[in-house]
C-alpha positions as CSV (number, residue, x, y, z in Angstrom):
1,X,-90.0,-7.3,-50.7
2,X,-90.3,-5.9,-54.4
3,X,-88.3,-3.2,-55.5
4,X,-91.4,-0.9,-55.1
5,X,-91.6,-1.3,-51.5
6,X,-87.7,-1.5,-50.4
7,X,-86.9,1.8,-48.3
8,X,-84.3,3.7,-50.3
9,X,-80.8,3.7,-48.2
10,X,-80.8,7.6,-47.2
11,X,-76.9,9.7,-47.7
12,X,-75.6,10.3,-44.4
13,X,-72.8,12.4,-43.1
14,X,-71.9,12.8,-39.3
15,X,-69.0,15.7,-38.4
16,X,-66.8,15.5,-35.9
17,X,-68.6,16.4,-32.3
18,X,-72.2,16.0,-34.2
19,X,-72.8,12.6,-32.3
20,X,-72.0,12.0,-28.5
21,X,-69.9,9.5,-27.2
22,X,-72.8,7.3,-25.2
23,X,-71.5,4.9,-22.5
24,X,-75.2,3.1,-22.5
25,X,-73.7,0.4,-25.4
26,X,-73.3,-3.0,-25.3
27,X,-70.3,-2.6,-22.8
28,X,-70.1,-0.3,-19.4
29,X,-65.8,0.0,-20.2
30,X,-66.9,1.5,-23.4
31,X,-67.7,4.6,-24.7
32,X,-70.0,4.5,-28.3
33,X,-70.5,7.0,-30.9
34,X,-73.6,6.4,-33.5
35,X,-72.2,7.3,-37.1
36,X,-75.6,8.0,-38.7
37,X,-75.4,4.5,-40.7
38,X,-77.7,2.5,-39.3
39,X,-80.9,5.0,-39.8
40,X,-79.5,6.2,-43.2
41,X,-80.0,2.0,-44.1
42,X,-83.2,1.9,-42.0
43,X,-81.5,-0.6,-39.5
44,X,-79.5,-3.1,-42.2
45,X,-76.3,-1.4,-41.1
46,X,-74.7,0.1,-38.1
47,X,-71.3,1.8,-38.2
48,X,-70.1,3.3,-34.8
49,X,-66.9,4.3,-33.0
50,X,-66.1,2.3,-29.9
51,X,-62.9,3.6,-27.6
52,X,-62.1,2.7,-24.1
53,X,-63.8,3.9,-21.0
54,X,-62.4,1.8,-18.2
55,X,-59.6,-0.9,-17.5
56,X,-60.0,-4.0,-19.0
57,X,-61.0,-6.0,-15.4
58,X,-63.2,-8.8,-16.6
59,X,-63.1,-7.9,-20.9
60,X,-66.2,-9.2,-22.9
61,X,-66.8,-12.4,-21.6
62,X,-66.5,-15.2,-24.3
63,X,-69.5,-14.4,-26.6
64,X,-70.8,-14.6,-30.2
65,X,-72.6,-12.4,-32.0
66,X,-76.1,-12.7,-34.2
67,X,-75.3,-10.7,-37.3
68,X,-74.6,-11.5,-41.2
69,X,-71.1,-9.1,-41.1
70,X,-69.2,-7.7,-39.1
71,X,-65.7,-5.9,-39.3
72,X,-63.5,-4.1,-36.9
73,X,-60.8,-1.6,-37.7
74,X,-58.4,0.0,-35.3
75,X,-58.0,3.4,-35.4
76,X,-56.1,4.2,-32.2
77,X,-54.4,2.1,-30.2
78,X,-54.6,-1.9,-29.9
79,X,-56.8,-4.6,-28.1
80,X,-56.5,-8.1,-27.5
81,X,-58.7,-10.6,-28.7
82,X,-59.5,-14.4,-28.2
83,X,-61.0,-16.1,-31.7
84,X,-61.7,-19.5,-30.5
85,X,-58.1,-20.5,-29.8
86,X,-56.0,-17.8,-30.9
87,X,-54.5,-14.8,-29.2
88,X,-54.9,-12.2,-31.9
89,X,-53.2,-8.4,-31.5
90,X,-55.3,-6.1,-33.6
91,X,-53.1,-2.5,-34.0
92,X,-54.2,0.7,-35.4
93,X,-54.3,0.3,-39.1
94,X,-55.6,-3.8,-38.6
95,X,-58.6,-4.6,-40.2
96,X,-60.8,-8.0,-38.5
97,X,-63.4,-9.5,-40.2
98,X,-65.5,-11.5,-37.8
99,X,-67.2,-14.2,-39.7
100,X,-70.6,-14.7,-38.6
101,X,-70.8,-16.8,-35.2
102,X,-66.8,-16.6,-34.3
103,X,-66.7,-17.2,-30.6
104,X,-64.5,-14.0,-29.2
105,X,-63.7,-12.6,-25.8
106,X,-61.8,-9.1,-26.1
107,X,-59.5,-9.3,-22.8
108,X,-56.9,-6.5,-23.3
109,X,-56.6,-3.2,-24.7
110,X,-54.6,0.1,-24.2
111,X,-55.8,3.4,-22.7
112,X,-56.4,4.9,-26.4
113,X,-57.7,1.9,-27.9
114,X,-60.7,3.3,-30.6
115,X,-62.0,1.4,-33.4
116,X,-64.7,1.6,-35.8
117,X,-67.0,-1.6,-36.0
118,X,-69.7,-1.8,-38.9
119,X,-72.5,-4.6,-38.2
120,X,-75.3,-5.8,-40.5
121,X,-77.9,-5.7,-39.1
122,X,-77.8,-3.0,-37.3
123,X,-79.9,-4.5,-34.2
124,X,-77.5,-7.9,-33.8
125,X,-77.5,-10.3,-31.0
126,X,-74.6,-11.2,-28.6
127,X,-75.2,-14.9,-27.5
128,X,-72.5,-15.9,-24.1
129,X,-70.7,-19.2,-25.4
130,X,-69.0,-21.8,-23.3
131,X,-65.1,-20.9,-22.8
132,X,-63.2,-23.1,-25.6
133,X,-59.8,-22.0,-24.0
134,X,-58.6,-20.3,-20.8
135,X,-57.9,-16.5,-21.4
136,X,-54.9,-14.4,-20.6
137,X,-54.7,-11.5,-18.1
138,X,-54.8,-8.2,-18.9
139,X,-52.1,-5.8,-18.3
140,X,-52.5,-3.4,-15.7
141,X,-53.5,0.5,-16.9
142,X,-51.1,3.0,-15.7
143,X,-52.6,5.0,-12.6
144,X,-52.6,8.3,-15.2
145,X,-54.9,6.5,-17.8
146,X,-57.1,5.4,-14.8
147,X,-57.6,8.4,-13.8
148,X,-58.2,9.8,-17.5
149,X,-60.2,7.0,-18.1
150,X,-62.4,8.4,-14.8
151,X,-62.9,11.9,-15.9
152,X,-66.8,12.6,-17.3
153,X,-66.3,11.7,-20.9
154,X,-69.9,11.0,-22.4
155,X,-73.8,11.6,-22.1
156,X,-75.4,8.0,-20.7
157,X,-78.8,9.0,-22.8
């Protein structure tokens, strides 16, 4: 592509309440909220809020994903992840990068968990990978945040 014919990377800025949370994402136990990024970059990009919509029964799965970078940063709460062997506790404030073609499997997180992931591209694959290591269980959500967590939160268009 010569510099003539790139598309010019477009200044976005999403407020508060301009976006919906979505819960038609990549995961039914999560809730998604677009950031603007990924049309502002013409699809090289996506940047979106992700915070939990249901107990974590089953998590993610073990699974790996199609993309050149991706990061995750905790803004509320915590979640538990699997990368390959290792039991990793991401809090609010951690910052993950997940080098391209980690195996994960996210199998624990608390009521308020919410973290912004940013993925180039913006239309990455997920790929299910064969379980290097057993996984272990989830705590159990307080009945309160189950019932929070049941309460219409987000539009599933």
């Amino acid at each position: 592509m010569t510099a003539s014919s790139e598309q010019v990377t477009l200044f976005s800025h999403v407020k508060e309440g301009e976006t919906p949370w979505r819960s038609d994402g990549l995961r039914d136990f999560f809730l998604y909220r677009d950031l603007g990024v990924a049309d502002a970059t013409h699809g090289r990009v996506i940047a979106h809020l992700v915070k939990a919509n249901k107990p974590p029964e089953q998590g993610t799965g073990w699974h790996r994903h199609v993309a050149d970078f991706q990061i995750v940063l905790m803004t509320k709460g915590w979640a538990k992840f699997m990368y390959e062997d290792q039991v990793t506790l991401v809090e609010a404030g951690d910052c993950v990068h997940q080098r391209p073609g980690i195996r994960h499997y996210l199998f624990d997180y608390s009521p308020d968990m919410e973290y912004l992931e940013i993925v180039s591209p913006a239309l990455f694959g997920t790929v299910d990978t064969d379980a290097p290591c057993a996984v272990p269980v989830p705590a159990a959500w307080p009945s309160e945040a189950i019932a929070a967590a049941a309460a219409p939160q987000a539009s599933a268009s």
